[in-house]
Phi, psi and omega in degrees: 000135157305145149317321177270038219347049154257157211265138167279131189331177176238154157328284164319335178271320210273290211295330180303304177325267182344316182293323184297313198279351202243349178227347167306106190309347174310275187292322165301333167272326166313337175285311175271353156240064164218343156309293176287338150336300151299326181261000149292312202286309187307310190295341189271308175109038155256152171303118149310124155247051155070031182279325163328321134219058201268320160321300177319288221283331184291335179311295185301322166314287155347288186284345209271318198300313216253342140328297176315284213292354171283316183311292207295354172241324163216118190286333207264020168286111196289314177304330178288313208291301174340301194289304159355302181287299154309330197269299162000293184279359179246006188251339137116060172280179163315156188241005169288318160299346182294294159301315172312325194280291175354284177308307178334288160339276179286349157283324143319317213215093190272349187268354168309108162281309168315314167308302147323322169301307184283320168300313160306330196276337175288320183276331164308294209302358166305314181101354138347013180332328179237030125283325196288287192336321189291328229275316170314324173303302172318283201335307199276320164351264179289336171238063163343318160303340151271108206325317200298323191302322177299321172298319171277305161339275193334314181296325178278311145318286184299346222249310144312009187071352153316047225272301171345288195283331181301294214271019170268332167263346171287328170292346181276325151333281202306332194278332156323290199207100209294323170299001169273336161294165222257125176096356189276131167264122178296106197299144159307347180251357167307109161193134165255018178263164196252073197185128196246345212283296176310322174306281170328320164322305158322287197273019157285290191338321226260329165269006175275319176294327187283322192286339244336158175100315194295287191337301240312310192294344207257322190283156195251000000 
């Protein structure tokens, strides 16, 4: 309790926030048609004017504000370093900021499977495969059920010639989450990690195929 005897959030109260403002479904569909909007405008050979993402950055801002104030009340809330850490990484940050926060994650929580995951996803994106390989085996390790840890793995396993095993995790992805099978589309709001920012992503790719160019503006 304050001095002025009202109660200060909890660590846990701040992350909650983030999570609500990170899945209210509002602003992210105002974000995509207002995506598409621009990429009306981009198709025309007019200046987009960028609401999407101004919308996106208010988003971002926001979830970014009630991480900081959990870090800032408890550094070692495993759950902040994490969301953190997503969001970094899907915001195309540094990607040494990326691992930091992770390792932050897993020195609280050395058993975060969601975590084992993103440090894989960080060290592909290094180009680092047979780090991203390892960290995706903990992941699958300790969380058997995530499809996505599986999906990658696969992706890395073939990618390396490994056909066998690539499509045994792939068949293993798909029996998790049938939207992991090869043609299937991922609604944007399909996830089970509580982080939409890779969802946006996804769908800028998809207007970049309608579009050419329009990414360029939209990804952060």
């Amino acid at each position: 309790m304050t001095i002025f005897g009202r109660f200060r959030k909890t660590p846990r109260e701040w992350f909650e926030k983030a999570r609500r403002t990170e899945l209210d479904p509002a602003p992210h569909k105002a974000a995509i048609e207002a995506l598409v909007r621009d990429a009306e405008r981009f198709g025309e050979g007019l200046e987009p004017p960028d609401e999407s993402g101004r919308i996106i950055a208010k988003i971002c801002i926001s979830v970014t504000h009630s991480l900081d104030k959990a870090l800032a009340i408890d550094p070692g809330f495993s759950p902040a370093w994490l969301a953190k850490g997503e969001r970094f990484l899907y915001s195309k940050a540094s990607l040494d900021d990326v691992l930091l926060c992770l390792d932050r994650a897993l020195a609280g929580k050395p058993s975060f499977a969601d975590a084992m995951y993103l440090k894989g996803r960080a060290f592909e994106r290094k180009g680092a495969d047979d780090l991203a390989l390892t960290w995706y085996e903990k992941a699958v390790e300790i969380n058997p059920d995530d499809a996505e840890a599986w999906h990658a793995k696969a992706r890395l396993l073939n990618r390396q010639g490994r056909t066998e095993e690539a499509e045994a995790c792939a068949k293993k992805a798909e029996s998790l989450d049938p939207l992991l099978a090869p043609g299937a589309r991922r609604s944007c709001f399909v996830q089970p990690r509580w982080q939409n920012l890779e969802n946006i992503a996804r769908c800028i790719d998809v207007a970049e195929i309608e579009v050419p160019g329009i990414a360029a503006r939209q990804r952060r």
